[in-house]
N, C-alpha and C positions, 0 to 999 in steps of 0.2 A: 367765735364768741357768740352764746344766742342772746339774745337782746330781746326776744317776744316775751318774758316773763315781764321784762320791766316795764312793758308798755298797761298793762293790766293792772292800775289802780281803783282799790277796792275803797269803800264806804270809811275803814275803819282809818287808811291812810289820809283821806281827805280832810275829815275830820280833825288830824292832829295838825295838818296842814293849815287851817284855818285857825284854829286855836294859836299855832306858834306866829301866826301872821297877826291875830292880835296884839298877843304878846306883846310884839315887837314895835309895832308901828301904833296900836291903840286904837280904840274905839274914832275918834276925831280926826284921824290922819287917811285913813282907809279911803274917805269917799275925795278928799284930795287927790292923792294918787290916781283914783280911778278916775276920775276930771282930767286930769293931767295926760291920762293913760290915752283918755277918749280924745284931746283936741289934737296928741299927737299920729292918730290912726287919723283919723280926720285930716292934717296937714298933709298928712302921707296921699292918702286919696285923691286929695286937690292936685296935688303935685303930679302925681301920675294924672290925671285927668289933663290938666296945664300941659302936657310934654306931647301928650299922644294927640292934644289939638295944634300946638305948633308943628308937630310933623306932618299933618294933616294939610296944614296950612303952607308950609312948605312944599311940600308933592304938589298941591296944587298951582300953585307960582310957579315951580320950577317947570309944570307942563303946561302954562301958558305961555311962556318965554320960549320954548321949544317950537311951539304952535307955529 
């Protein structure tokens, strides 16, 4: 199956894409969601950041206790 044509969205697709996205959700709801959209990539971020310093923090403990 080739899938390269579907990756190529043109001017005229976006377009409708926007349009049906007002449609649907409305003028007033739009910047909601993107707030919404933004504290969750944001939580995500933290998260990862949080995980990869506990590890950090780990390896380090664990080789002074070694020591």
């Amino acid at each position: 199956m080739y899938t390269s044509g579907l990756l190529f969205i043109g001017t005229q697709e976006i377009i409708i894409i926007v349009v049906l996205v007002l449609l649907l959700f409305g003028g007033k709801k739009i910047p909601e969601l993107m707030r919404g959209l933004g504290r969750g990539v944001k939580e995500f971020k933290d998260g990862q950041r949080d995980e990869q310093n506990n590890e950090t923090k780990s390896n380090t403990t664990n080789n002074n206790t070694q020591n």
